[in-house]
Structures are given as structure tokens and as C-alpha cells.
C-alpha atoms as one frame of an Amber mdcrd trajectory, in Angstrom:
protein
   0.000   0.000   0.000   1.037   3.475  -0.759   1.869   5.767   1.838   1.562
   9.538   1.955   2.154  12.422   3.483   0.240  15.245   5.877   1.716  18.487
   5.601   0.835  21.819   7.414   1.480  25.414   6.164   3.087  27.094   9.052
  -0.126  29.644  10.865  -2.070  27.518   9.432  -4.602  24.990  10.871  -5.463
  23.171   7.640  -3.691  19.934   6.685  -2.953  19.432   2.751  -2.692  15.143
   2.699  -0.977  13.747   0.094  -0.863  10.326  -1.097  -3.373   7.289  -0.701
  -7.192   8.136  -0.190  -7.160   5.843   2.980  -4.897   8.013   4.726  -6.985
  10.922   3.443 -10.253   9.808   4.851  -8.639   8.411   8.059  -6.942  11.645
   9.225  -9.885  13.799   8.231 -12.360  11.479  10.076  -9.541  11.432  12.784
  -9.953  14.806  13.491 -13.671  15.102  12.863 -14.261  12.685  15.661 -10.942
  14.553  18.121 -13.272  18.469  17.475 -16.345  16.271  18.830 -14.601  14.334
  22.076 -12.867  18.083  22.778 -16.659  19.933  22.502 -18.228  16.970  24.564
 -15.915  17.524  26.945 -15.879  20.983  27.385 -19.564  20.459  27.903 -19.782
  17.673  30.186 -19.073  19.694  33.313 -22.318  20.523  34.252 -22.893  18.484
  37.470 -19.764  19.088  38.877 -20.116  22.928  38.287 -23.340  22.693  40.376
 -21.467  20.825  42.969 -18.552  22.935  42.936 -20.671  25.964  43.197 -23.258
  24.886  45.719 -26.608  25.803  44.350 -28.602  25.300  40.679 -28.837  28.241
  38.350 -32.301  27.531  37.096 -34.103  29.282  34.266 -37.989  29.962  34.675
 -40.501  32.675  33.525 -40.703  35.613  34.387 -44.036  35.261  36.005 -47.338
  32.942  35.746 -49.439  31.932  38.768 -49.385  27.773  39.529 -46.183  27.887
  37.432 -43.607  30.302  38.361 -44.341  33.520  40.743 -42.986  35.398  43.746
 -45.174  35.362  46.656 -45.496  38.247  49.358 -41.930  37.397  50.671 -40.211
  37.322  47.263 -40.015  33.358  47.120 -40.258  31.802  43.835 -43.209  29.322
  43.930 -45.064  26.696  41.300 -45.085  23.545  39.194 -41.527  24.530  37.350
 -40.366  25.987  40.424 -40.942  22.517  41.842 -38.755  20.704  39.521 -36.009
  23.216  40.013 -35.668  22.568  43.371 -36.292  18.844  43.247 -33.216  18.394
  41.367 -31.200  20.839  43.546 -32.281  17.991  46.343 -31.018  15.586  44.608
 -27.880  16.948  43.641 -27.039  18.602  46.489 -29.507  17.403  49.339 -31.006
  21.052  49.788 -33.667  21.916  47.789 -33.303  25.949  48.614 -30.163  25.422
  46.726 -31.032  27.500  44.169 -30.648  30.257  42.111 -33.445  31.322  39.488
 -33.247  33.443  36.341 -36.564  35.077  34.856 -36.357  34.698  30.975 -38.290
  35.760  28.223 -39.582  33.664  25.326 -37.303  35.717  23.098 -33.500  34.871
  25.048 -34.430  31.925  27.227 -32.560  29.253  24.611 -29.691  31.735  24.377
 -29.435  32.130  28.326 -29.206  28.407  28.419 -26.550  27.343  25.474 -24.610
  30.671  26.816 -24.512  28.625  29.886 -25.977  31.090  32.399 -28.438  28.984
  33.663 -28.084  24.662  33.938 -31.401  24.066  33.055 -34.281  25.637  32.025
 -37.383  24.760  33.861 -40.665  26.529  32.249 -43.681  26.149  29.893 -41.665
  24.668  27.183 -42.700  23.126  24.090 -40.606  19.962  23.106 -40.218  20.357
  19.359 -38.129  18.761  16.461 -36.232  22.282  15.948 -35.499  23.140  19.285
 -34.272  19.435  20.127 -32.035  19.563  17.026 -31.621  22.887  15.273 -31.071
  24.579  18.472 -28.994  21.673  20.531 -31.440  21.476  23.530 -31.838  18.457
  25.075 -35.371  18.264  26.474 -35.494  15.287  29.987 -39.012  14.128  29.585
 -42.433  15.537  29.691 -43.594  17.289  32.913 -46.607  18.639  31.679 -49.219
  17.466  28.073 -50.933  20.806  26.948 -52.277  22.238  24.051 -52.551  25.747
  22.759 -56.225  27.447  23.248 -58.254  30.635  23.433 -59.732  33.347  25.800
 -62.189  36.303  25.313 -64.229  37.920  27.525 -67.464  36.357  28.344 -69.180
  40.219  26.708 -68.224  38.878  23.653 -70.380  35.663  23.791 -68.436  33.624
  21.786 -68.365  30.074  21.975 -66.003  28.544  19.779 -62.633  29.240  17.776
 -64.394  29.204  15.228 -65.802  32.353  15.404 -62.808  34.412  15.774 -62.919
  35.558  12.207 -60.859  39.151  11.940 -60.307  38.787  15.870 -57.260  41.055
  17.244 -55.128  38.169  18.862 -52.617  38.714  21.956 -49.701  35.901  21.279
 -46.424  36.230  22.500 -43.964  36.730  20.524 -40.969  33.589  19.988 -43.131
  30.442  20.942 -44.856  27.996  19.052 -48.132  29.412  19.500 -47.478  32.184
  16.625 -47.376  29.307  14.045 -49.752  27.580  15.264 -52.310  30.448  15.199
 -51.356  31.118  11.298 -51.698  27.271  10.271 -55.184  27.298  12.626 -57.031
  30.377  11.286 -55.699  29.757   7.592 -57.061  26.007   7.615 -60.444  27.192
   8.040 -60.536  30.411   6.043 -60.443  33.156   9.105 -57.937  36.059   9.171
 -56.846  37.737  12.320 -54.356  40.714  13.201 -51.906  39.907  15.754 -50.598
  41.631  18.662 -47.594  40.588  19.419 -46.623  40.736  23.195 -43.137  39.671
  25.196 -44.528  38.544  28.718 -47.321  36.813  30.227 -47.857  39.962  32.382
 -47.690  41.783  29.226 -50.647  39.693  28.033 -53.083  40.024  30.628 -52.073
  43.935  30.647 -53.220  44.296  26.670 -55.771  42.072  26.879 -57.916  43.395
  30.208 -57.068  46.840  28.592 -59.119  45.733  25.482 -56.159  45.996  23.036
 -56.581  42.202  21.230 -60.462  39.816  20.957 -58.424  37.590  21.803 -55.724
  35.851  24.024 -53.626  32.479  22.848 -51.388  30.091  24.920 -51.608  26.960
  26.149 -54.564  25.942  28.201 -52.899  25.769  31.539 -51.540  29.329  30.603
 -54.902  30.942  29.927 -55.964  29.115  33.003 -53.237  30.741  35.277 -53.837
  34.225  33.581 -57.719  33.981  34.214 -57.179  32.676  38.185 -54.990  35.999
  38.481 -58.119  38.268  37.220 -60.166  40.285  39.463 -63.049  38.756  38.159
 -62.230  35.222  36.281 -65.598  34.430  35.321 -66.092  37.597  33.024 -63.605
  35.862  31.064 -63.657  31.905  28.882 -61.843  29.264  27.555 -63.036  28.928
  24.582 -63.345  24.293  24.060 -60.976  24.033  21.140 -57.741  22.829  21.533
 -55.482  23.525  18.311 -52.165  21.835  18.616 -50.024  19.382  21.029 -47.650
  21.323  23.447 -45.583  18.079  25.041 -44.033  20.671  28.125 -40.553  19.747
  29.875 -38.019  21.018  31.127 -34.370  21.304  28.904 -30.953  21.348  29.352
 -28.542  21.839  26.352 -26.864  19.287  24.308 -23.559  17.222  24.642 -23.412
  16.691  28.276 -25.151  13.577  28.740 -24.130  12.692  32.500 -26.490  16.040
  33.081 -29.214  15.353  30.809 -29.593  11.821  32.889 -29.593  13.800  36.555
 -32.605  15.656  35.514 -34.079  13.663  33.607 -34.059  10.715  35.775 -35.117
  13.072  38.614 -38.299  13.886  36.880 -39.031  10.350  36.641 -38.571  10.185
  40.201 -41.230  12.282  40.875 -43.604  10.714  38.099 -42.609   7.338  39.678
 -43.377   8.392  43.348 -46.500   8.715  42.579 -47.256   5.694  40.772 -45.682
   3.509  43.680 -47.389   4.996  46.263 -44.376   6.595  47.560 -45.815  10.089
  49.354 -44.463  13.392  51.333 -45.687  12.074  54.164 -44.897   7.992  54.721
 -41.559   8.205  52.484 -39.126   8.148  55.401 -41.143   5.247  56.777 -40.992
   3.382  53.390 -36.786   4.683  53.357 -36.416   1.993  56.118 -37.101  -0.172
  53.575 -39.803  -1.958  51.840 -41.341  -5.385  50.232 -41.148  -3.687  46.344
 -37.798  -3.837  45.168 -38.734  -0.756  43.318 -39.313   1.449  45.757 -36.274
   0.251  47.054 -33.806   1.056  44.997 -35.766   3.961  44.134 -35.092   5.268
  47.467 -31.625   4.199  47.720 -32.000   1.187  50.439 -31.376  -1.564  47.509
 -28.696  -0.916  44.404 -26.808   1.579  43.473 -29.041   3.507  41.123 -27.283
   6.836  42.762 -23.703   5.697  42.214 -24.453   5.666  38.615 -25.454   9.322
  38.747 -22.751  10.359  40.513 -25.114  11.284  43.297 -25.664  10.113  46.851
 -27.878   6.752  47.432 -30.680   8.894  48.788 -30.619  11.468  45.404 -33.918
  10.343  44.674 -35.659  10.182  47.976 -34.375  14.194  48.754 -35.999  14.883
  45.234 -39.080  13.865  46.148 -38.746  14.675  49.828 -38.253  18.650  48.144
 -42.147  19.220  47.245 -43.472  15.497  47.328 -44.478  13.446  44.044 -45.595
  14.743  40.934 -48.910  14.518  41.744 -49.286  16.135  45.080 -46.844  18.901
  43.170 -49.884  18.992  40.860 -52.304  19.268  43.250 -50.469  21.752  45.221
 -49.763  24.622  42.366 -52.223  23.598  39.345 -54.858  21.234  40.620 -58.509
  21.514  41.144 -58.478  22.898  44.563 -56.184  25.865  43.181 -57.265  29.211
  41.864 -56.099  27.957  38.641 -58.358  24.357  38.914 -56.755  22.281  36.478
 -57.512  18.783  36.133 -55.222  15.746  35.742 -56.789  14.918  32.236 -53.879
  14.164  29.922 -51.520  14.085  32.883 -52.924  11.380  35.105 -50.624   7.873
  35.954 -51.141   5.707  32.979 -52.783   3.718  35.161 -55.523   6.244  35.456
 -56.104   6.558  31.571 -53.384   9.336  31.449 -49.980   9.468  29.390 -47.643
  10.038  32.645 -45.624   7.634  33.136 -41.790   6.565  34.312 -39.640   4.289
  32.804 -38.475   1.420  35.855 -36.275   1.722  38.440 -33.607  -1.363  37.646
């Protein structure tokens, strides 16, 4: 076999190969595969930055009741807030551990690939662009919405359908703007849109009688209506126009990261499922008959170890605000301002689509 040569101009980083076409292709694949071990590894460092710095930088909203909000003494609260702080349990024991960042829909992917933030944890959509175009790495499904419509009850509308020429609030850099345009132009309507940047920006245009119209997803009209003086004056209209799968993201190439969170989700979603509650889990940590629960909790296996977390990672995640479902309950659910049912997001046991992959 031929042999050949690899030259380099001095200054320069481009190699000129000479000789056989195996050589070629091995040295350029060589380094093709070299540029993407030296970028996975600049990226991988995620979990021990957290541990080295002692608290989660977590991105959330800037503000939506049930969700993510300040109460009277400044504390973040709600169903994202909840996942923050369960994974700041679980990889660091103390669920106060954290630090969150308010971010608009316009610079909330930039905040995270910048590396700001080392996760973002708010209502957002899971979609083939973001996932690939935009190198997010989304850790499961915390929440199955769909976008839908408000309008003040004056207005006596009853469907979608009727929005023909309708002034629409939508804010601006989610997937709710193409999903309005594909919606009204299937069946024939036109609409002007108003284009807005925050949720409190929303409620502001809309209650001020600037747009017909508000559109977000359903739990997101349902949190904006709870915060009204008076709710009922307002409706949500019945149709539901697209599928917003909601999770929360952390950016691509660091896969030891992408497994804390995501496996701490499933935590929570398996809690639930097994029974394992707020208030008997340090009974069931002495241990238990179900394997599952076992190792879920750290008394059987290693599941921790393979993390790089403590044995008890999982049982301080959901020790942090409880299971997914009293989380649910607690920020969104029917006894809330905001009343939402479990619908979509019951156990699969209960005819919903939640569910955790096992424990083993």
C-alpha cells in the first residue's frame, strides 16, 4: 500500500494530505471525531459545576401563577419551580439550593446554550427544531398541553371558530405564533396579531381591550384567568389547536447532566405511581417489600452511584415538594385558583400518558 504524506502550512490549521485516499479519509475522520470528544468535553461539566458551586442556576418565567411567581416574601413558587428545586435535592440534598433566572420567550434558549443557567425549567414546548436545530436536550415531559383561546365572556363567543378578523394577543418567539397562522388559515379566518413579550404583558393588553383575543396553552390561559379580578367575566373557549408536550431542557452534549434531571423527573412521576408520598416516604426509606421502591429510594442498588449522586438522590428529590402529583395538586390542581384537572396528565394507570420508565 502506498503511503503519503500530511503536511501543514506554518499559521495555518489546515492539513494538505498527500498520497493514498485511505490516509486521506482516516486523518480527516480522525480529526472530525478529536473536534467532537474536545466539545463533549468541554460540555460535560455541568454536574460538577453545580457541585462545585453549591446551588442550581435555574431558568424559569418571568411570572405565571401555579407555574412560576414570587409570593409576598419574594419566594419563587409553582409547578416549574418545583422541579427546580427537586433536582437541587437531589444533587445537592437542599432543595433551597437554588438560584433562578426570569427569561423571556425571546433569550431563554440563548441564556441556556450561553450557559448562564443549567437548566431551564418553564412552559416549554418539546419540538423537532429546538431538540435539534437549536442543541437542547429536552429530559421528559412534565406537563401534556395544548394551545387554546380566551375572550371575555361580553363577547359571547363560543367557539374558535368564530374568531374571524379577531385582534389576537400571542407572544412573541413560541410555538403558538405558528400555530395560530396554520389554525385560522385552515379554516378560512384572518386575524391581526398583537404581538406581546410577557405573560404579564398579556393580561395587561388584553384586560385593557387591546386584542379579541388571548392564545397560549390551556394551563396558561388558566393561570392568567385565576390571576383576574373577576375570572368568570372571562372563557376558555373548548378548542384545543395543537399538542404542546411541556418539559423542562438542558442543552446538548453533556449527557451525565441530561440523565440527573431527567431521571429526577421520573422520580417524581414514579413516586407517585408507587405509592411513595411526602408524608410515609421516610417510613418506606427503612425499607420496603417492592424492590422498586427500594432502589428507588436508595435502600437496595446503586441507582445513585451511577449518577454520581448520593444513594438517597432520589428520595431528597421527592422529599423537596413530594411526588408529581401532590406537586400537581399543590400549584395547578382543582383545589387551586387555577383548577386544572389531571386529564392528559394522570398515571397511565388512570387513563393518562404520565408515566416513568423502571427503576432497575
Amino acid at each position: 500500500m502506498k503511503t503519503g504524506t500530511a503536511r501543514c502550512r506554518p499559521g495555518s490549521t489546515k492539513w494538505t494530505i498527500r498520497g493514498n485516499e485511505d490516509m486521506k479519509k482516516t486523518v480527516l475522520l480522525g480529526a472530525v471525531a478529536a473536534a467532537g470528544l474536545a466539545g463533549a468535553a468541554a460540555s460535560a461539566q455541568t454536574l460538577a459545576a453545580v457541585q462545585d458551586r453549591g446551588a442550581l442556576n435555574c431558568g424559569i418565567s418571568t411570572g405565571l401563577v401555579g407555574f412560576a411567581s414570587q409570593d409576598s416574601n419574594g419566594e419563587w413558587q409553582g409547578f416549574d419551580v418545583a422541579v427546580c428545586r427537586a433536582v437541587a435535592a437531589a444533587v445537592l440534598g437542599d432543595p433551597s439550593a437554588v438560584n433562578f433566572t426570569p427569561t423571556t420567550n425571546q433569550v431563554r434558549f440563548e441564556v441556556l446554550n450561553s450557559g448562564d443557567i443549567d437548566m431551564l425549567a418553564r412552559n416549554t414546548t418539546w419540538t423537532f427544531s429546538r431538540d435539534v436545530d437549536l442543541k437542547l436536550e429536552f429530559a421528559g415531559i412534565n406537563y401534556y398541553d395544548g394551545q387554546g383561546f380566551m375572550v371575555p365572556a361580553a363577547l359571547a363567543v363560543t367557539s374558535a371558530l368564530e374568531l374571524d378578523t379577531a385582534t389576537v394577543c400571542i407572544q412573541a418567539g413560541t410555538t403558538t405564533e405558528l400555530n395560530l397562522a396554520d389554525f385560522f388559515r385552515v379554516n378560512g379566518m384572518t386575524y391581526q396579531p398583537v404581538p406581546i413579550t410577557t405573560a404579564s404583558e398579556a393580561q395587561q393588553q388584553y384586560l385593557a381591550g387591546t386584542c379579541d383575543v388571548y392564545t397560549t396553552d390551556a394551563s396558561g390561559l388558566a393561570a392568567t384567568r385565576a390571576a383576574f379580578e373577576d375570572p368568570s367575566a372571562h372563557v376558555i373557549l373548548p378548542e384545543i389547536i395543537s399538542k404542546e408536550p411541556l418539559g423542562p431542557l438542558v442543552r446538548h452534549g453533556d449527557n451525565e447532566w441530561g440523565d440527573v434531571v431527567r431521571w429526577t423527573l421520573n422520580a417524581l412521576i414514579a413516586a407517585e405511581e408507587l405509592g411513595v408520598t411526602s408524608a410515609n416516604i421516610d417510613e418506606l426509606a427503612q425499607g420496603t417489600d417492592n424492590p422498586e421502591i427500594n432502589r428507588l429510594l436508595g435502600t437496595e442498588g446503586s441507582l445513585g452511584a451511577m449518577l454520581g449522586l448520593s444513594d438517597d438522590w432520589a428520595l431528597n428529590a421527592i422529599k423537596a415538594g413530594g411526588n408529581y402529583g401532590e406537586i400537581f395538586e399543590r400549584h395547578i390542581g382543582t383545589s387551586t385558583p387555577i383548577g386544572l384537572s389531571r386529564g392528559l396528565n394522570a398515571q397511565w394507570t388512570e387513563g393518562g400518558l404520565l408515566y416513568a420508565p423502571p427503576f432497575r
